[in-house]
C-alpha positions in Angstrom: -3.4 -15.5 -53.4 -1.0 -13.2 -51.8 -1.4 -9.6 -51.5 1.1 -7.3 -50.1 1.6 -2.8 -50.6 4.6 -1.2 -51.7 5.5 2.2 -51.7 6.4 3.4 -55.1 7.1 7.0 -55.8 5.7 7.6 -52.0 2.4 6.4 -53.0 1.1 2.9 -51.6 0.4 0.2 -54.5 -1.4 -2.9 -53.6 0.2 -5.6 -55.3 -1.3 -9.5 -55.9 0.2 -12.6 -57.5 -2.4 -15.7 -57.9 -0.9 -19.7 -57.2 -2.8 -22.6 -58.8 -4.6 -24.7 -56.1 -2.2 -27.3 -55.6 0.8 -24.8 -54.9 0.2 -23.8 -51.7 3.8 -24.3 -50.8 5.1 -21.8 -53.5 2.6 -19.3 -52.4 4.1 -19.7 -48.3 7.3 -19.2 -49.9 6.6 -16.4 -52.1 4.8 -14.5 -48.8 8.2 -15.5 -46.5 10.5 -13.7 -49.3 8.2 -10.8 -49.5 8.8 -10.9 -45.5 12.3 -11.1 -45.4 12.4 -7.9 -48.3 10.5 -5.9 -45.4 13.0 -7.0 -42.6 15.5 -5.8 -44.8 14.0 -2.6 -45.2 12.5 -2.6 -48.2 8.8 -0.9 -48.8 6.9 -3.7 -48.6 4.2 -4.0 -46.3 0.8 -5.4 -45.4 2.0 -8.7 -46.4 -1.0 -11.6 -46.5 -2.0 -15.0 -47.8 -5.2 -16.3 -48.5 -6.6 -19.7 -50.1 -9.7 -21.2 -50.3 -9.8 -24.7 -51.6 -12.7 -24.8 -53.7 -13.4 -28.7 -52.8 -13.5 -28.0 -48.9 -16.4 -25.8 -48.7 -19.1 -26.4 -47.2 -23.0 -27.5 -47.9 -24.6 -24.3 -49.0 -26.7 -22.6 -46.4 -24.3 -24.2 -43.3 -22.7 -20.9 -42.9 -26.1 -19.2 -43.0 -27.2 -17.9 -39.2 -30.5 -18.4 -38.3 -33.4 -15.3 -39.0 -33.9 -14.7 -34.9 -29.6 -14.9 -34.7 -28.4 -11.9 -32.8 -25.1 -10.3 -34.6 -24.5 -8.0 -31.6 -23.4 -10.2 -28.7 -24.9 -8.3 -25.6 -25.7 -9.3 -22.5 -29.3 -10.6 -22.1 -32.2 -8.3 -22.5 -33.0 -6.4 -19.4 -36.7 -7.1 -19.8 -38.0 -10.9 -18.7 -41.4 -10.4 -19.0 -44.5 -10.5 -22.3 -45.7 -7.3 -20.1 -43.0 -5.0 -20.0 -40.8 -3.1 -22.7 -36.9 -2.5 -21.9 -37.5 0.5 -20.5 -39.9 -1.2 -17.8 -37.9 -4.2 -17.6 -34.7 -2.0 -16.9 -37.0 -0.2 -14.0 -37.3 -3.0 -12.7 -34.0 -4.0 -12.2 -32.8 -0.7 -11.4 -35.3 -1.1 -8.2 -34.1 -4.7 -8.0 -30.8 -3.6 -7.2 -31.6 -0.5 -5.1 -33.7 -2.7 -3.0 -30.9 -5.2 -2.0 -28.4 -2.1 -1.2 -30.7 -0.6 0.9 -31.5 -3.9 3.1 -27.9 -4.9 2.8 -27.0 -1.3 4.2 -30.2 -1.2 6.8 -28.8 -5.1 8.1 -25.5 -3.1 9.4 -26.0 -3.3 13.2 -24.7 0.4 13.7 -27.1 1.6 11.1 -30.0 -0.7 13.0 -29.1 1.0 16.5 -29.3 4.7 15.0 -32.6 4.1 13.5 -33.6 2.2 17.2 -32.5 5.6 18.9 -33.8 7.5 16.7 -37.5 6.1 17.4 -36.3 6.2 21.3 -36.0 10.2 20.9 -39.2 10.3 19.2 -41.0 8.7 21.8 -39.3 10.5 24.3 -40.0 13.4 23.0 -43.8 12.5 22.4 -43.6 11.5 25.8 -42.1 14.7 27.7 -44.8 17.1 25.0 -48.0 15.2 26.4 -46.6 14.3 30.2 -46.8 10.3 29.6 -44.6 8.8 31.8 -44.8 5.4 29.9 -44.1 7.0 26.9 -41.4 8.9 28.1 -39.7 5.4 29.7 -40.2 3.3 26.4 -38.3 6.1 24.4 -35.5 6.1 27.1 -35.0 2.0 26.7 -35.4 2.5 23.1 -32.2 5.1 23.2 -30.0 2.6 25.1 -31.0 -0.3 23.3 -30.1 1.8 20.1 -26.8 2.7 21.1 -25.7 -1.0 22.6 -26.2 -2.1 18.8 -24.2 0.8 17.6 -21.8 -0.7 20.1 -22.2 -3.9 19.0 -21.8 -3.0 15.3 -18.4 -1.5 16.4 -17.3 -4.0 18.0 -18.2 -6.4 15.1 -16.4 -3.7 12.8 -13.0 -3.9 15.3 -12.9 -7.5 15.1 -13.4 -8.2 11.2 -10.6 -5.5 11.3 -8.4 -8.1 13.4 -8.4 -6.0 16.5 -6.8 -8.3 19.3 -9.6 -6.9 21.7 -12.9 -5.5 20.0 -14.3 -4.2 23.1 -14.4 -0.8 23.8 -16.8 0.3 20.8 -15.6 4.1 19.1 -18.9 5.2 19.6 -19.4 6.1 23.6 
């Protein structure tokens, strides 16, 4: 069969002309001509073949998908487990993903040596409020051990930037 449209009195008309089964060549050419009337500029459009040999079709049921075949191609469910639903299975992941984040961002070394001095001025602090001494000490070391790691996650930073010479951190 090949179908085509043409415009007649500014209306579109489908149009069809049937081949036997053995005339698949005169149906190509019949499609080509209607092709070359549209490159001319005629109103033909939408032009299309389409066979089916009836002796090349398959066993019934081939074609068939199985009952449990998903039509919608989507990514996995989000949900792994017997004991959760999607919405559980999507909080998990959600929480998944947050988790690796947050240790990927608590790894950075300038982030580790703000949280160090951060406990160093609580310490401190705890330390000057009740007059330990000991206290007071650990909280200093803890401040200066914090900011060397912010000054060694700057100089990292400088030299995975291609700095010739990393030293001298940004952070001082």
């Amino acid at each position: 069969m090949v179908y085509w449209c043409e415009t007649v009195d500014d209306a579109m008309v489908p149009r069809s002309a049937s081949f036997p089964a053995g005339a698949m060549a005169d149906a190509l050419s019949f499609a080509e001509t209607l092709r070359r009337r549209r490159a001319s500029g005629e109103s033909v459009s939408f032009v299309t073949l389409c066979s089916e040999n009836p002796n090349s079709v398959g066993l019934p049921g081939v074609a068939d998908p199985r009952p449990d075949y998903a039509w919608k191609k989507r990514r996995p469910a989000l949900h792994r487990h017997a004991d959760c639903g999607p919405a559980e299975g999507a909080r998990r992941l959600r929480r998944a993903i947050i988790t690796q984040l947050w240790e990927a961002w608590m790894a950075n070394d300038k982030t580790e040596g703000l949280k160090e001095e951060l406990k160093g001025m609580v310490n401190k602090g705890i330390g000057s409020i009740t007059g330990n001494e000991a206290k007071k000490a650990e909280g200093e070391a803890q401040i200066t051990e914090g900011d060397n790691r912010k000054d060694l996650g700057d100089q990292r930073e400088n030299a995975e930037k291609g700095e010739v010479d990393p030293g001298n951190p940004s952070n001082l």
